[in-house]
N, C-alpha and C positions, 0 to 999 in steps of 0.2 A: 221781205217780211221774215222775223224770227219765230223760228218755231215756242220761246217762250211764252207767247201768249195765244198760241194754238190752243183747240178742244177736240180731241177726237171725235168724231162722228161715230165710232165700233164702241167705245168705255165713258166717254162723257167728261173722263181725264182730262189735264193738260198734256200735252200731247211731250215736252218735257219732260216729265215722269216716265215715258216709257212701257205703262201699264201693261197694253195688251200687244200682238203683234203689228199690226195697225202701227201704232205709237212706235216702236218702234224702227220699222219700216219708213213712217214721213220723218224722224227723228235725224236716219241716215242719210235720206234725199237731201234732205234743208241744211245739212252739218256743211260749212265750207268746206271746200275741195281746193286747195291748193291757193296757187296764186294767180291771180286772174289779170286777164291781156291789159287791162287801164294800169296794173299795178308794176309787172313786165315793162312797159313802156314809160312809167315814170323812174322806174331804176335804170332802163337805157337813156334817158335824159339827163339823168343825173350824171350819171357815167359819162358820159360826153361831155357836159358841160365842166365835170373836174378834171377831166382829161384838154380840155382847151384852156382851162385855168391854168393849170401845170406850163402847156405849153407859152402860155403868154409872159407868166412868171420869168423864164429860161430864156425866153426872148431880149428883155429888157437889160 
């Protein structure tokens, strides 16, 4: 779930706005953080399979 259609429970805000500490407190929790292992693991697929691509090419 995205924080955009959050309501704070402390201001009655959307929780987006940032209003009170609250807001922005679950604002930082909810924000992505980085790159996640599903995402990692389809870059190392991909990497592999253009790396056996190459090789197959060089082969022929």
């Amino acid at each position: 779930m995205t924080y955009d259609r959050l309501v704070c429970a402390n201001c009655a805000a959307p929780v987006a706005e940032g209003r009170c500490p609250v807001c922005r407190a679950s604002r930082e929790r909810l924000a992505p953080q980085g790159l996640s292992p599903a995402m990692v693991l389809t870059l190392v697929i991909a990497l592999l399979g253009t790396l056996a691509l190459l090789a197959a090419v060089r082969a022929v």
